[in-house]
C-alpha positions in Angstrom: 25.6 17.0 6.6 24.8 18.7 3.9 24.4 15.1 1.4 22.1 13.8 4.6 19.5 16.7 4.5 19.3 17.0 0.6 18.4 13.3 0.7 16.4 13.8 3.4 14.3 16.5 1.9 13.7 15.0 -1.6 12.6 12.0 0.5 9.9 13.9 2.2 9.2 16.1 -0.9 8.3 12.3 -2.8 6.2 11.8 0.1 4.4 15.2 0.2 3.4 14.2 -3.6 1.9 11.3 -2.6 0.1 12.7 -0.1 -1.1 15.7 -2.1 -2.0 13.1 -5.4 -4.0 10.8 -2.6 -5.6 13.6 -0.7 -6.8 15.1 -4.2 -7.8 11.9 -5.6 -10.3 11.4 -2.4 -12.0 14.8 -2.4 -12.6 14.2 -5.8 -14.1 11.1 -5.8 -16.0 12.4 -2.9 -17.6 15.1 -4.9 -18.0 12.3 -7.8 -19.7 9.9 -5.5 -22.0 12.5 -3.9 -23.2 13.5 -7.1 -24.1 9.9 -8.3 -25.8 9.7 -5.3 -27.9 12.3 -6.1 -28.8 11.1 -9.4 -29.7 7.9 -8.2 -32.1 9.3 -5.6 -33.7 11.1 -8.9 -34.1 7.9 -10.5 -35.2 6.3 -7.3 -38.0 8.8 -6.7 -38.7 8.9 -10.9 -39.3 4.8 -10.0 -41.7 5.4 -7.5 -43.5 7.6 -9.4 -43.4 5.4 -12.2 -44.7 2.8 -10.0 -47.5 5.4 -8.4 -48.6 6.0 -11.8 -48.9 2.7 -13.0 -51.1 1.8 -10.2 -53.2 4.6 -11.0 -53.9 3.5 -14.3 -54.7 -0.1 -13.1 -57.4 1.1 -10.4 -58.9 3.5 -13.2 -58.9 0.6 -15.8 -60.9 -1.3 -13.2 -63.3 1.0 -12.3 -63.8 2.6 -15.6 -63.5 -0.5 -18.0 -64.9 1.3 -20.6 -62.7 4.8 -20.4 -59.5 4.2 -22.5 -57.5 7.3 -21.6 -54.3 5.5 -21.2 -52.3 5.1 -24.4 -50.3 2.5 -25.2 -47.3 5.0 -25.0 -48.0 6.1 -21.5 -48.4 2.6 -20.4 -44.9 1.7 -21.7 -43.1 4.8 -20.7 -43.7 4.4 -17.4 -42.7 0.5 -18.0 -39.8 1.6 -20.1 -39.2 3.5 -16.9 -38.9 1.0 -14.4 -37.0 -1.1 -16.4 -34.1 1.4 -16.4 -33.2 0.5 -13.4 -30.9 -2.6 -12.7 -28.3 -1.6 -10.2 -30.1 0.3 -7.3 -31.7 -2.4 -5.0 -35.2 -1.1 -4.3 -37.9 -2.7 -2.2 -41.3 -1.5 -1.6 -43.5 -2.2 1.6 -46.9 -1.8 2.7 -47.4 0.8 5.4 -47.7 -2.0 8.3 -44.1 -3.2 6.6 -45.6 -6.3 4.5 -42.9 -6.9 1.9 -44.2 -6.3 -1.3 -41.6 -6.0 -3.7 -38.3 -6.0 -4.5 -35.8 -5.3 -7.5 -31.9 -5.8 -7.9 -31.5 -7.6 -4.7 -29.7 -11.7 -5.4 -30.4 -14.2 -3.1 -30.0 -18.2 -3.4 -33.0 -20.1 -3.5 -34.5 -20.7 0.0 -33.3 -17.6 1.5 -35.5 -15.2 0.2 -37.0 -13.6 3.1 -33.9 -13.8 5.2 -32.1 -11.6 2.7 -34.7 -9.3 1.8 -35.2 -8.7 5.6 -31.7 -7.9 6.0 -31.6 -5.5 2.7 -34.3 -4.2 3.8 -32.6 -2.8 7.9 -29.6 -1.5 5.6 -32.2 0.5 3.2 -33.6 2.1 6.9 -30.1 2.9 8.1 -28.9 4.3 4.1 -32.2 6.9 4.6 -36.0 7.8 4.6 -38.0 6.1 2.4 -39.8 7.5 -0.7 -43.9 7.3 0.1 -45.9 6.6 -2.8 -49.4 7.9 -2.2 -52.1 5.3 -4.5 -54.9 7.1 -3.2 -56.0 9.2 0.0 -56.0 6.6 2.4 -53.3 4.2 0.5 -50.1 4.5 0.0 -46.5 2.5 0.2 -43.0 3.0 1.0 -40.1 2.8 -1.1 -36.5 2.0 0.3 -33.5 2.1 -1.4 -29.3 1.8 -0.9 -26.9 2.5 -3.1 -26.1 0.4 -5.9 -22.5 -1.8 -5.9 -21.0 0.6 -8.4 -21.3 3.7 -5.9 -20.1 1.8 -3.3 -17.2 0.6 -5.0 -16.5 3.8 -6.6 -16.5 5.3 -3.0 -13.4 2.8 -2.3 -11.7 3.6 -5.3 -9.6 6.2 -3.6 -8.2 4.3 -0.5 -7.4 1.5 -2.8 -5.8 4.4 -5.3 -3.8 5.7 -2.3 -2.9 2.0 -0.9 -1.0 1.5 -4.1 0.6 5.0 -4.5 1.6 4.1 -0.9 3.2 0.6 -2.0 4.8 2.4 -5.0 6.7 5.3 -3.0 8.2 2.2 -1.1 9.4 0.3 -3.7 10.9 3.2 -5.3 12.6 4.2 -1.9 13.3 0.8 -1.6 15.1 0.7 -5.3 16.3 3.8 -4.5 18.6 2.9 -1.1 19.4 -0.3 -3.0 20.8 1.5 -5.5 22.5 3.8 -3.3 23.7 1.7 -1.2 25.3 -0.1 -3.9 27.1 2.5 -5.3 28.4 3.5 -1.8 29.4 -0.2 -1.3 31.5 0.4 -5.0 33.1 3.9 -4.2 34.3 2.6 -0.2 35.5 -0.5 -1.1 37.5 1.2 -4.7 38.6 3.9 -2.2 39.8 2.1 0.4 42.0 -0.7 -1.7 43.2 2.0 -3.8 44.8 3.9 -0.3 45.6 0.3 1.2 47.5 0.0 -1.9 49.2 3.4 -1.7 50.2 3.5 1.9 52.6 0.2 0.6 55.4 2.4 -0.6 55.5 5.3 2.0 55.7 2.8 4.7 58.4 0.8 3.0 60.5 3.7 2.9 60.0 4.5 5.9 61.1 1.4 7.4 64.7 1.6 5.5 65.0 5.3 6.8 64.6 3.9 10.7 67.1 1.1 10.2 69.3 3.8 8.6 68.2 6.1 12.2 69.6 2.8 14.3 73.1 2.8 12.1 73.5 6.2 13.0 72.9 5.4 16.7 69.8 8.3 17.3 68.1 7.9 20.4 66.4 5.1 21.1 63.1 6.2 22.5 62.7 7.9 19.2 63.0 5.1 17.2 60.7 3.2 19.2 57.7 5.9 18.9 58.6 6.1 14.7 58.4 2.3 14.7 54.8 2.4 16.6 53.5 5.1 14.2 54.6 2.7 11.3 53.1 -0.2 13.3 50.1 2.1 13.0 50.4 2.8 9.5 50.2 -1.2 8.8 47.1 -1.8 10.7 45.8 1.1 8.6 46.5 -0.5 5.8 45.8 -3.7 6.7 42.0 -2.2 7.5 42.0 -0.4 4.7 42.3 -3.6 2.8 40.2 -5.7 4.0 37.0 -3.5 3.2 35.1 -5.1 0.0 36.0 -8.4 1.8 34.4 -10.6 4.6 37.0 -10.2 7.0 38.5 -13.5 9.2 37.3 -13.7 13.0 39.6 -15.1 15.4 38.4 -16.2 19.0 40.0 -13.1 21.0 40.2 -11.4 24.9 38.1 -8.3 24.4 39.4 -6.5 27.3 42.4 -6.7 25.5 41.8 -5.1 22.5 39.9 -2.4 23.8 43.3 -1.4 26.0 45.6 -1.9 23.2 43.3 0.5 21.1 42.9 3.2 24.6 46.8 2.9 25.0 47.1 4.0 21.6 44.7 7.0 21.7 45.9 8.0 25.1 49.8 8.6 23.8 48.3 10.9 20.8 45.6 12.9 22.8 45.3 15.9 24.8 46.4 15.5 29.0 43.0 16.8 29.4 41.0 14.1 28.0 41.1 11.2 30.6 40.3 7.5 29.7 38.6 5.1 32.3 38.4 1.6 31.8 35.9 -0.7 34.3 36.8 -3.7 33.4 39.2 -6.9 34.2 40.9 -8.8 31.7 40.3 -12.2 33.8 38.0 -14.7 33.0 36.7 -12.9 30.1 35.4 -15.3 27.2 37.0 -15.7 24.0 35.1 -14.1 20.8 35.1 -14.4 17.1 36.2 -11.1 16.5 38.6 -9.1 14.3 40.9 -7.3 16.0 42.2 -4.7 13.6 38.3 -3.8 12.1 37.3 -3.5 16.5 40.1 -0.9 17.3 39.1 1.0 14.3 35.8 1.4 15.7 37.1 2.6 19.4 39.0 4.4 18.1 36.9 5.9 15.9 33.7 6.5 19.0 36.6 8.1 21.2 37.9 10.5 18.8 34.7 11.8 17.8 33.9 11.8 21.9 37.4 13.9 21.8 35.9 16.3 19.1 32.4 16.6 21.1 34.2 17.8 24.5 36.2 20.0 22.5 39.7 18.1 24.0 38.7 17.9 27.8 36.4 16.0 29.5 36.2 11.8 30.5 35.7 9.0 28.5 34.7 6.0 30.0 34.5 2.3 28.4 32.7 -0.6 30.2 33.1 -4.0 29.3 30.3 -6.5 30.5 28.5 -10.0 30.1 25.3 -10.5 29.6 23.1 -14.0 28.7 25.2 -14.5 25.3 26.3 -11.4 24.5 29.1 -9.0 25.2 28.4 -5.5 26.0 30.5 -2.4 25.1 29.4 1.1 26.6 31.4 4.0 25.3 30.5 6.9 27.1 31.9 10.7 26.6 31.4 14.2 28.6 30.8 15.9 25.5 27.6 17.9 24.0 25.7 15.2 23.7 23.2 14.4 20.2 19.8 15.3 19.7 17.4 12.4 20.3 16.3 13.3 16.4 19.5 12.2 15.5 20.2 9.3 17.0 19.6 7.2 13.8 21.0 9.5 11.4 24.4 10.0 13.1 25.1 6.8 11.6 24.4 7.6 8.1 27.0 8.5 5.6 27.5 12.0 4.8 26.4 13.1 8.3 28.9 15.3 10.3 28.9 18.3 12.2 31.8 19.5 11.6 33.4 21.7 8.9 36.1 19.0 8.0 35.6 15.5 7.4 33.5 13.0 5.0 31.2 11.6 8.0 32.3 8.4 6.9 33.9 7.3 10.7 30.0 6.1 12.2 28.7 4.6 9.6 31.6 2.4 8.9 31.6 1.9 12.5 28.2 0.4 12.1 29.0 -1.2 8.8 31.9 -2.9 10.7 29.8 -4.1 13.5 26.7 -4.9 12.1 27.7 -6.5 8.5 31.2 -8.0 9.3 30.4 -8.9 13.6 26.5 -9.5 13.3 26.2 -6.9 16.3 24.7 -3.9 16.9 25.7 -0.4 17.7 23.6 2.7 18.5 23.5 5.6 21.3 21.8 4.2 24.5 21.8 7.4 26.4 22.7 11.5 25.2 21.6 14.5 26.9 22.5 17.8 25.3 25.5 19.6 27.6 26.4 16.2 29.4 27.4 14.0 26.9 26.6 10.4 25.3 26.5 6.7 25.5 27.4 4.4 22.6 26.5 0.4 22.8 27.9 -1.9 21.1 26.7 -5.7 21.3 28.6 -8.8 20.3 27.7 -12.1 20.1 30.1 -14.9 22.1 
Protein backbone atom coordinates (compact mmCIF):
# COMPACT_ATOMS: atom_id res chain seq x y z
CA UNK A 1 0.00 0.00 0.00
CA UNK A 2 2.46 2.01 0.99
CA UNK A 3 4.67 1.41 -2.76
CA UNK A 4 1.06 2.38 -4.51
CA UNK A 5 0.62 5.87 -2.81
CA UNK A 6 4.31 6.91 -3.07
CA UNK A 7 3.94 6.23 -6.72
CA UNK A 8 0.84 7.74 -6.73
CA UNK A 9 1.93 10.93 -5.15
CA UNK A 10 5.18 11.60 -7.18
CA UNK A 11 2.73 11.02 -10.15
CA UNK A 12 0.54 13.80 -9.21
CA UNK A 13 3.47 15.91 -7.79
CA UNK A 14 4.94 15.68 -11.88
CA UNK A 15 1.69 16.76 -12.75
CA UNK A 16 1.21 19.66 -10.26
CA UNK A 17 4.65 20.92 -11.99
CA UNK A 18 3.29 20.99 -15.18
CA UNK A 19 0.46 22.60 -14.23
CA UNK A 20 2.19 25.32 -12.14
CA UNK A 21 5.07 25.79 -15.21
CA UNK A 22 1.86 26.13 -17.78
CA UNK A 23 -0.27 28.23 -15.58
CA UNK A 24 2.84 30.61 -15.05
CA UNK A 25 3.90 30.55 -18.51
CA UNK A 26 0.17 31.91 -19.55
CA UNK A 27 -0.14 34.81 -17.11
CA UNK A 28 3.07 35.81 -18.23
CA UNK A 29 2.64 35.95 -21.65
CA UNK A 30 -0.62 37.56 -20.79
CA UNK A 31 1.06 40.42 -19.18
CA UNK A 32 3.69 40.27 -22.21
CA UNK A 33 0.98 40.44 -24.83
CA UNK A 34 -1.07 43.18 -23.12
CA UNK A 35 1.81 45.27 -22.96
CA UNK A 36 2.67 44.98 -26.77
CA UNK A 37 -0.63 45.81 -27.20
CA UNK A 38 -0.31 48.86 -25.75
CA UNK A 39 2.69 49.91 -27.52
CA UNK A 40 1.27 49.15 -30.70
CA UNK A 41 -1.84 51.34 -30.02
CA UNK A 42 1.11 54.18 -29.29
CA UNK A 43 2.46 53.61 -32.59
CA UNK A 44 -0.95 53.35 -34.09
CA UNK A 45 -2.10 56.66 -32.79
CA UNK A 46 1.76 58.20 -33.45
CA UNK A 47 0.61 56.93 -37.33
CA UNK A 48 -2.29 58.92 -37.35
CA UNK A 49 -0.86 61.69 -36.25
CA UNK A 50 1.86 61.32 -38.56
CA UNK A 51 -0.69 61.02 -41.12
CA UNK A 52 -2.77 64.29 -39.64
CA UNK A 53 0.31 66.20 -39.87
CA UNK A 54 1.27 65.35 -43.19
CA UNK A 55 -1.96 66.43 -44.46
CA UNK A 56 -1.64 69.56 -42.79
CA UNK A 57 1.36 70.45 -44.44
CA UNK A 58 -0.02 69.55 -47.90
CA UNK A 59 -3.32 71.82 -47.51
CA UNK A 60 -0.86 74.78 -46.18
CA UNK A 61 1.57 74.10 -49.10
CA UNK A 62 -1.44 74.68 -51.31
CA UNK A 63 -2.87 77.57 -49.99
CA UNK A 64 0.31 79.30 -49.15
CA UNK A 65 2.60 78.28 -52.12
CA UNK A 66 4.91 80.80 -51.29
CA UNK A 67 5.29 80.15 -47.25
CA UNK A 68 8.11 77.49 -46.85
CA UNK A 69 7.76 76.70 -43.14
CA UNK A 70 8.10 73.02 -43.59
CA UNK A 71 11.63 71.69 -43.48
CA UNK A 72 12.81 69.11 -45.27
CA UNK A 73 13.39 67.30 -41.83
CA UNK A 74 9.82 67.66 -40.65
CA UNK A 75 8.58 66.41 -43.93
CA UNK A 76 10.64 63.16 -43.58
CA UNK A 77 10.21 62.59 -39.94
CA UNK A 78 6.79 62.30 -40.19
CA UNK A 79 7.49 60.00 -43.51
CA UNK A 80 10.24 58.19 -41.63
CA UNK A 81 7.32 57.78 -39.21
CA UNK A 82 4.89 56.06 -41.20
CA UNK A 83 7.23 53.91 -42.57
CA UNK A 84 7.97 52.32 -39.28
CA UNK A 85 5.32 50.49 -39.39
CA UNK A 86 5.05 47.07 -41.34
CA UNK A 87 3.25 44.67 -39.11
CA UNK A 88 0.08 46.43 -37.72
CA UNK A 89 -2.60 46.31 -40.51
CA UNK A 90 -4.12 49.80 -40.53
CA UNK A 91 -6.83 51.19 -42.79
CA UNK A 92 -8.10 54.61 -42.89
CA UNK A 93 -11.74 55.63 -43.97
CA UNK A 94 -13.67 58.67 -44.77
CA UNK A 95 -16.34 59.56 -42.29
CA UNK A 96 -19.30 58.13 -44.61
CA UNK A 97 -16.86 54.78 -44.61
CA UNK A 98 -15.20 55.36 -48.23
CA UNK A 99 -12.07 53.25 -48.06
CA UNK A 100 -9.25 55.29 -48.38
CA UNK A 101 -6.29 53.58 -47.45
CA UNK A 102 -4.75 50.74 -46.19
CA UNK A 103 -1.21 49.36 -45.00
CA UNK A 104 0.09 45.76 -44.12
CA UNK A 105 -3.03 44.09 -45.24
CA UNK A 106 -2.06 40.99 -48.39
CA UNK A 107 -4.50 40.22 -50.73
CA UNK A 108 -4.24 38.30 -54.30
CA UNK A 109 -4.84 40.27 -57.13
CA UNK A 110 -8.59 40.70 -57.85
CA UNK A 111 -9.68 40.50 -54.34
CA UNK A 112 -8.96 43.72 -53.17
CA UNK A 113 -12.02 45.11 -51.88
CA UNK A 114 -13.38 41.78 -50.70
CA UNK A 115 -10.46 41.55 -48.29
CA UNK A 116 -10.15 44.93 -47.18
CA UNK A 117 -13.89 44.86 -46.41
CA UNK A 118 -13.46 41.97 -44.34
CA UNK A 119 -10.15 43.46 -42.43
CA UNK A 120 -11.80 46.14 -42.19
CA UNK A 121 -15.38 44.36 -39.78
CA UNK A 122 -12.44 42.57 -37.72
CA UNK A 123 -10.66 46.25 -37.08
CA UNK A 124 -14.49 47.31 -35.74
CA UNK A 125 -14.88 44.25 -33.50
CA UNK A 126 -10.68 44.55 -32.25
CA UNK A 127 -11.81 48.47 -31.04
CA UNK A 128 -12.71 52.18 -31.62
CA UNK A 129 -11.05 53.76 -34.20
CA UNK A 130 -8.38 56.52 -33.95
CA UNK A 131 -10.19 60.05 -35.59
CA UNK A 132 -7.86 62.08 -37.30
CA UNK A 133 -9.17 65.62 -37.29
CA UNK A 134 -7.67 67.52 -40.96
CA UNK A 135 -9.50 70.49 -40.24
CA UNK A 136 -12.80 71.64 -38.30
CA UNK A 137 -15.24 70.20 -40.43
CA UNK A 138 -12.81 67.17 -41.82
CA UNK A 139 -11.59 64.49 -40.50
CA UNK A 140 -10.95 60.42 -40.97
CA UNK A 141 -10.98 57.37 -39.12
CA UNK A 142 -8.21 55.06 -38.47
CA UNK A 143 -8.80 51.25 -37.70
CA UNK A 144 -6.43 48.91 -36.62
CA UNK A 145 -5.98 44.99 -35.33
CA UNK A 146 -3.20 43.52 -34.03
CA UNK A 147 -0.39 42.60 -36.00
CA UNK A 148 0.43 38.53 -36.64
CA UNK A 149 3.23 38.62 -34.17
CA UNK A 150 0.82 39.54 -31.16
CA UNK A 151 -1.50 37.19 -32.12
CA UNK A 152 0.87 34.45 -32.33
CA UNK A 153 2.66 35.42 -29.38
CA UNK A 154 -0.77 35.22 -27.59
CA UNK A 155 -0.87 31.35 -28.63
CA UNK A 156 2.54 30.72 -27.59
CA UNK A 157 1.42 29.52 -24.24
CA UNK A 158 -1.36 26.94 -25.08
CA UNK A 159 0.97 25.56 -27.69
CA UNK A 160 3.84 25.77 -24.68
CA UNK A 161 1.53 23.85 -22.37
CA UNK A 162 0.25 21.38 -25.27
CA UNK A 163 3.80 20.13 -25.39
CA UNK A 164 4.66 20.10 -21.61
CA UNK A 165 1.35 18.07 -21.65
CA UNK A 166 2.67 15.55 -24.41
CA UNK A 167 6.05 15.45 -22.49
CA UNK A 168 4.57 14.42 -18.95
CA UNK A 169 3.01 11.53 -20.97
CA UNK A 170 5.75 10.22 -22.63
CA UNK A 171 7.71 10.32 -19.57
CA UNK A 172 4.83 8.48 -17.57
CA UNK A 173 4.63 6.41 -20.42
CA UNK A 174 8.70 5.61 -20.31
CA UNK A 175 8.26 5.52 -16.85
CA UNK A 176 5.49 2.39 -16.42
CA UNK A 177 7.36 0.87 -19.34
CA UNK A 178 10.20 0.84 -17.43
CA UNK A 179 8.56 -0.30 -14.43
CA UNK A 180 6.72 -2.62 -15.63
CA UNK A 181 9.69 -4.24 -17.08
CA UNK A 182 11.52 -4.50 -14.13
CA UNK A 183 8.43 -5.98 -12.36
CA UNK A 184 8.14 -8.50 -15.36
CA UNK A 185 12.23 -9.30 -14.42
CA UNK A 186 11.93 -9.62 -10.54
CA UNK A 187 8.28 -11.96 -10.81
CA UNK A 188 9.35 -14.10 -13.33
CA UNK A 189 13.36 -14.52 -11.44
CA UNK A 190 11.27 -14.97 -8.22
CA UNK A 191 8.88 -17.28 -9.16
CA UNK A 192 11.39 -19.86 -11.19
CA UNK A 193 13.84 -19.50 -8.41
CA UNK A 194 10.80 -20.92 -5.65
CA UNK A 195 9.46 -23.37 -8.54
CA UNK A 196 12.88 -24.49 -8.52
CA UNK A 197 13.22 -24.73 -4.71
CA UNK A 198 9.97 -26.38 -3.79
CA UNK A 199 11.71 -29.51 -6.07
CA UNK A 200 13.56 -30.97 -3.11
CA UNK A 201 11.09 -30.46 -0.13
CA UNK A 202 8.50 -32.12 -2.08
CA UNK A 203 10.66 -34.99 -3.08
CA UNK A 204 11.34 -35.70 0.37
CA UNK A 205 8.38 -35.54 1.24
CA UNK A 206 7.12 -38.09 -1.06
CA UNK A 207 9.71 -40.83 0.25
CA UNK A 208 8.69 -39.92 3.92
CA UNK A 209 4.76 -40.90 2.89
CA UNK A 210 5.76 -44.15 1.27
CA UNK A 211 7.86 -44.74 4.35
CA UNK A 212 4.19 -43.62 6.49
CA UNK A 213 2.44 -46.61 4.26
CA UNK A 214 5.32 -49.28 5.23
CA UNK A 215 4.67 -48.53 8.65
CA UNK A 216 0.84 -48.99 8.13
CA UNK A 217 -0.32 -45.26 9.67
CA UNK A 218 -3.79 -44.55 9.07
CA UNK A 219 -4.94 -44.24 5.88
CA UNK A 220 -7.03 -41.17 5.85
CA UNK A 221 -3.84 -39.36 6.91
CA UNK A 222 -1.94 -40.35 4.24
CA UNK A 223 -4.44 -39.46 1.79
CA UNK A 224 -4.75 -35.68 3.13
CA UNK A 225 -0.53 -35.49 3.17
CA UNK A 226 -0.60 -36.84 -0.38
CA UNK A 227 -3.30 -33.95 -1.45
CA UNK A 228 -1.24 -31.26 0.28
CA UNK A 229 1.80 -32.51 -1.84
CA UNK A 230 -0.55 -32.69 -4.81
CA UNK A 231 -0.94 -29.12 -3.89
CA UNK A 232 2.55 -28.32 -3.49
CA UNK A 233 3.15 -29.61 -7.28
CA UNK A 234 0.52 -27.46 -8.78
CA UNK A 235 2.30 -24.69 -6.88
CA UNK A 236 5.18 -25.34 -8.39
CA UNK A 237 3.99 -26.18 -11.53
CA UNK A 238 2.45 -22.29 -11.45
CA UNK A 239 5.20 -21.04 -10.15
CA UNK A 240 7.06 -22.20 -13.22
CA UNK A 241 5.35 -21.36 -15.75
CA UNK A 242 5.40 -17.53 -15.01
CA UNK A 243 8.00 -15.75 -17.52
CA UNK A 244 6.44 -18.18 -20.05
CA UNK A 245 3.22 -18.25 -22.39
CA UNK A 246 1.53 -20.92 -20.74
CA UNK A 247 -0.40 -23.95 -22.95
CA UNK A 248 -4.31 -23.69 -23.14
CA UNK A 249 -6.20 -26.80 -23.33
CA UNK A 250 -10.01 -26.91 -24.35
CA UNK A 251 -11.43 -27.58 -20.66
CA UNK A 252 -15.13 -27.86 -18.59
CA UNK A 253 -15.08 -24.62 -16.57
CA UNK A 254 -17.56 -25.76 -14.15
CA UNK A 255 -15.13 -28.17 -13.39
CA UNK A 256 -12.30 -26.36 -12.49
CA UNK A 257 -13.93 -23.90 -10.51
CA UNK A 258 -15.27 -27.02 -8.11
CA UNK A 259 -11.96 -28.68 -8.05
CA UNK A 260 -10.44 -25.21 -6.90
CA UNK A 261 -13.89 -24.60 -4.20
CA UNK A 262 -13.34 -28.26 -3.00
CA UNK A 263 -9.88 -27.43 -2.26
CA UNK A 264 -10.50 -24.17 -0.37
CA UNK A 265 -13.52 -25.54 1.41
CA UNK A 266 -11.32 -28.53 3.26
CA UNK A 267 -8.73 -25.66 4.47
CA UNK A 268 -11.24 -22.87 5.56
CA UNK A 269 -13.12 -21.79 8.40
CA UNK A 270 -16.99 -23.85 9.01
CA UNK A 271 -18.09 -20.31 8.96
CA UNK A 272 -17.25 -19.36 5.50
CA UNK A 273 -19.89 -21.10 3.23
CA UNK A 274 -19.33 -21.65 -0.59
CA UNK A 275 -22.29 -21.52 -3.13
CA UNK A 276 -21.91 -22.61 -6.55
CA UNK A 277 -25.01 -21.78 -9.24
CA UNK A 278 -23.98 -23.59 -11.78
CA UNK A 279 -24.29 -27.10 -13.77
CA UNK A 280 -21.56 -28.88 -15.21
CA UNK A 281 -23.83 -30.12 -18.33
CA UNK A 282 -23.62 -28.84 -21.49
CA UNK A 283 -21.02 -26.40 -20.72
CA UNK A 284 -18.60 -25.54 -23.68
CA UNK A 285 -15.16 -26.45 -23.87
CA UNK A 286 -12.49 -23.50 -23.45
CA UNK A 287 -8.85 -22.84 -24.16
CA UNK A 288 -7.93 -22.46 -20.74
CA UNK A 289 -5.14 -23.41 -18.28
CA UNK A 290 -6.18 -25.09 -15.54
CA UNK A 291 -3.51 -24.80 -13.01
CA UNK A 292 -2.94 -20.58 -13.81
CA UNK A 293 -7.42 -20.43 -13.37
CA UNK A 294 -7.52 -22.20 -9.85
CA UNK A 295 -4.75 -19.88 -8.80
CA UNK A 296 -6.92 -17.02 -9.52
CA UNK A 297 -10.14 -18.54 -7.53
CA UNK A 298 -8.39 -19.22 -5.31
CA UNK A 299 -6.69 -16.35 -4.90
CA UNK A 300 -10.50 -13.84 -5.20
CA UNK A 301 -11.88 -16.33 -2.40
CA UNK A 302 -9.23 -16.05 -0.01
CA UNK A 303 -8.96 -12.44 -0.14
CA UNK A 304 -13.04 -12.60 0.12
CA UNK A 305 -12.14 -14.89 3.27
CA UNK A 306 -9.82 -12.07 4.67
CA UNK A 307 -12.51 -9.22 3.83
CA UNK A 308 -15.41 -11.03 5.94
CA UNK A 309 -12.90 -11.62 8.51
CA UNK A 310 -13.59 -15.77 8.23
CA UNK A 311 -17.55 -15.70 8.12
CA UNK A 312 -19.76 -14.79 5.74
CA UNK A 313 -20.93 -16.45 1.92
CA UNK A 314 -19.14 -16.60 -1.11
CA UNK A 315 -20.90 -17.25 -4.05
CA UNK A 316 -19.52 -18.16 -7.73
CA UNK A 317 -21.78 -17.99 -10.81
CA UNK A 318 -20.84 -19.57 -13.94
CA UNK A 319 -22.75 -18.22 -17.11
CA UNK A 320 -22.87 -17.88 -21.05
CA UNK A 321 -23.18 -15.11 -22.74
CA UNK A 322 -22.89 -14.32 -26.96
CA UNK A 323 -19.17 -15.68 -27.02
CA UNK A 324 -17.97 -15.35 -23.85
CA UNK A 325 -18.00 -17.08 -20.50
CA UNK A 326 -18.82 -15.21 -17.43
CA UNK A 327 -17.40 -15.70 -13.91
CA UNK A 328 -19.00 -13.64 -10.95
CA UNK A 329 -17.17 -14.07 -7.64
CA UNK A 330 -19.06 -12.50 -5.10
CA UNK A 331 -18.21 -12.15 -1.16
CA UNK A 332 -20.08 -10.74 2.13
CA UNK A 333 -17.16 -8.94 3.15
CA UNK A 334 -16.44 -4.96 3.57
CA UNK A 335 -16.68 -4.26 0.37
CA UNK A 336 -13.86 -1.64 -1.67
CA UNK A 337 -14.15 1.84 -2.23
CA UNK A 338 -15.34 2.78 -5.70
CA UNK A 339 -11.84 4.89 -5.75
CA UNK A 340 -10.21 1.82 -5.63
CA UNK A 341 -11.59 -0.30 -7.93
CA UNK A 342 -8.68 0.08 -10.42
CA UNK A 343 -5.95 0.30 -8.04
CA UNK A 344 -6.78 -2.94 -6.09
CA UNK A 345 -5.30 -4.52 -8.96
CA UNK A 346 -2.05 -2.84 -8.93
CA UNK A 347 1.07 -4.36 -7.45
CA UNK A 348 2.08 -3.29 -4.13
CA UNK A 349 -1.55 -2.53 -3.15
CA UNK A 350 -2.87 -4.35 0.06
CA UNK A 351 -4.69 -3.55 3.11
CA UNK A 352 -3.36 -5.63 5.15
CA UNK A 353 -0.29 -5.62 7.55
CA UNK A 354 1.12 -8.95 5.92
CA UNK A 355 1.48 -9.68 2.38
CA UNK A 356 3.26 -8.29 -0.87
CA UNK A 357 -0.27 -7.36 -2.74
CA UNK A 358 1.04 -9.36 -5.40
CA UNK A 359 -2.31 -12.03 -5.41
CA UNK A 360 -4.78 -9.26 -7.73
CA UNK A 361 -2.53 -8.17 -9.93
CA UNK A 362 -1.22 -11.48 -10.90
CA UNK A 363 -4.73 -12.50 -11.01
CA UNK A 364 -5.22 -9.90 -13.67
CA UNK A 365 -1.87 -10.61 -15.21
CA UNK A 366 -3.10 -14.24 -15.52
CA UNK A 367 -6.30 -13.31 -17.06
CA UNK A 368 -5.73 -10.58 -19.10
CA UNK A 369 -2.03 -11.38 -20.63
CA UNK A 370 -1.99 -15.30 -20.58
CA UNK A 371 -6.36 -15.80 -21.27
CA UNK A 372 -7.00 -12.49 -23.33
CA UNK A 373 -9.89 -11.81 -20.64
CA UNK A 374 -10.82 -9.45 -18.38
CA UNK A 375 -11.22 -9.09 -14.67
CA UNK A 376 -12.48 -6.21 -12.57
CA UNK A 377 -15.09 -5.48 -9.60
CA UNK A 378 -18.62 -5.22 -11.12
CA UNK A 379 -20.38 -4.38 -7.98
CA UNK A 380 -18.96 -3.32 -4.05
CA UNK A 381 -20.73 -1.47 -1.47
CA UNK A 382 -18.92 -0.73 1.71
CA UNK A 383 -20.43 -3.19 4.74
CA UNK A 384 -22.02 -5.65 2.19
CA UNK A 385 -19.38 -6.90 0.26
CA UNK A 386 -18.13 -7.24 -3.54
CA UNK A 387 -18.44 -8.66 -7.02
CA UNK A 388 -15.52 -9.79 -9.03
CA UNK A 389 -16.01 -10.60 -13.06
CA UNK A 390 -14.11 -12.37 -14.88
CA UNK A 391 -14.69 -12.81 -18.76
CA UNK A 392 -13.33 -15.53 -21.07
CA UNK A 393 -13.46 -15.92 -24.52
CA UNK A 394 -14.91 -19.57 -25.92
Amino acid sequence: MDIYLKRKRGKILLLAIAVIIGVGSLIYTRWLTEKMANEERKKVELWAEATKRLAEAGIQNSNEANMEQLTTAYLTLNILILEQNTTIPIIITEPDGTLNMHANINYAEGRQMQVLDKELKKMKDHSDPIKIDLSDDDYQLLYYRESSLLRNLRYYPFVQLFVIIVFIIAAYSAFNATQRAEQNQVWVGMSKETAHQLGTPISSLMAWIELLRIQKIDQELINEFEKDIQRLEKITERFSKIGSKPELIPSNLAEVLISAVSYLKTRSSDKVEFELNFGEDNLPLIPLNAALFSWVIENLCKNAIDAMNNAGKISIQLHEKDNEMVVDVTDSGKGVPKSNFKTIFQPGYSTKQRGWGLGLSLAKRIIENYHQGKIFIKWSEPGKGTTFRIILNK
